[in-house]
C-alpha positions, 0 to 999 in steps of 0.5 A, a space after each residue: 050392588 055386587 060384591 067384587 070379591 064375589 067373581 074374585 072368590 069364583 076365579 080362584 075356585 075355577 083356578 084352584 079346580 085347574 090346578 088340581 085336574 090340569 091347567 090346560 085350557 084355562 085362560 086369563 083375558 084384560 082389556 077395554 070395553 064399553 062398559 070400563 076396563 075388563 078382567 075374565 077367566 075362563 075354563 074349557 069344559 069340552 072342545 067347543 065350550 068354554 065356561 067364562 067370568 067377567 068383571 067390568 067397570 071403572 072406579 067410582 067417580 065424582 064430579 062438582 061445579 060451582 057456580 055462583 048460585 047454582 052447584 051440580 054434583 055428579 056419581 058415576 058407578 059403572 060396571 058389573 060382572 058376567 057368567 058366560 058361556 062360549 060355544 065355537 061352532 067350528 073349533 076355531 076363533 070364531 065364538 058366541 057367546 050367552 049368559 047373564 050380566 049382572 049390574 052394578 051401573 048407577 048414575 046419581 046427578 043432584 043441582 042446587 040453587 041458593 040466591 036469585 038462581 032458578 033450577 027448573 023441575 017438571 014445569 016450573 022453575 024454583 030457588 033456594 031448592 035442590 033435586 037429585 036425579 038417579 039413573 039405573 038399569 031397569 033389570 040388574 039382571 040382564 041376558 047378554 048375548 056377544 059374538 067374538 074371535 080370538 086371532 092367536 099369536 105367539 105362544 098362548 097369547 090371542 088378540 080378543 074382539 066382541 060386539 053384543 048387547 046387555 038386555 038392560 030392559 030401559 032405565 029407571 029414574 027416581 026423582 028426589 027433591 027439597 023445596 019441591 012439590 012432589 007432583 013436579 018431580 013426578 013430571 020431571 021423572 016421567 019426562 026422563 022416562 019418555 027420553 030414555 025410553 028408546 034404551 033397551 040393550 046397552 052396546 057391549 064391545 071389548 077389545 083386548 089380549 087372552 093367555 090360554 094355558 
């Protein structure tokens, strides 16, 4: 799991570096994506290349219903943080973009039955039990690879789009269980699997505003 302060303690050192030499061609970005809200910095290493970060996500969320005999809980963790490289083939808002994503995606969901009701696992249906299902990316290390263009306006300020791809490799499931045989959480992670099996790269799209220096 990342360490926010991880890219927090990277941007300074990369604004602590511009500050020494000079802060021109440094740049400040937020907005939205579909990976949560977004924050990066940048760093112009030469003309047609910029270094970049990235952290991404949304906060940790939770989510319970309750039902009469049945109660579904759900963990929701999103994001992750990216190194990238941007490379602008011909100077300007055009760019492409690679490097490596580094996850912090991880979706746990749990269902409990008590009384007459029945929660079904594998294939068979089972009361007074519970299951916990967990959800995460198959490489936490991920290439990532996006096109963009920066639309400059004003002094400094630019309007940002990007469309790629994170390399996610599929999705790991991992099936736990009370009051189950363990060969029916076996069946139901393997039938997770095989419906999620079609997942390979997670959409990446950000929309958002950058300040170059």
């Amino acid at each position: 799991m990342f360490r926010p302060l991880t890219l927090s303690g990277a941007l300074l050192l990369l604004a602590g570096s511009a500050s020494a030499q000079d802060i021109d061609g440094a740049a400040v970005g937020f907005g939205i994506s579909t990976l949560g809200g977004y924050a990066s910095a940048s760093y112009e290493a030469m003309p047609t290349l910029r270094a970049r970060g990235l952290l991404t996500g949304i906060p940790g969320q939770s989510f319970s219903e309750e039902g009469d005999d049945v109660d579904y809980d759900i963990d929701l963790s999103v994001g992750g943080i990216a190194a990238l490289a941007d490379y602008y083939p011909n100077q300007t808002g055009l760019r492409l973009s690679g490097g490596l994503f580094f996850s912090n995606t991880d979706i746990v969901g749990a269902a409990r039955a008590t009384g007459a009701e029945t929660i079904e696992v594998g294939d068979n249906e089972y009361s007074n039990a519970s299951i916990e299902t967990e959800l995460t990316f198959e490489n936490n290390v991920a290439p990532m690879l996006a096109v963009g263009y920066e639309k400059r306006f004003g002094r400094g300020w630019a309007f940002d789009a990007e469309i790629g791809a994170i390399v996610v490799g599929g999705i790991n499931v991992d099936v736990d269980g009370e009051n189950v045989p363990m060969r029916d959480l076996e069946i139901e992670a393997q039938q997770l699997e095989d419906n999620l099996s079609a997942v390979k790269a997670y959409p990446w799209l950000a929309l958002g505003v950058s300040y170059r220096f």
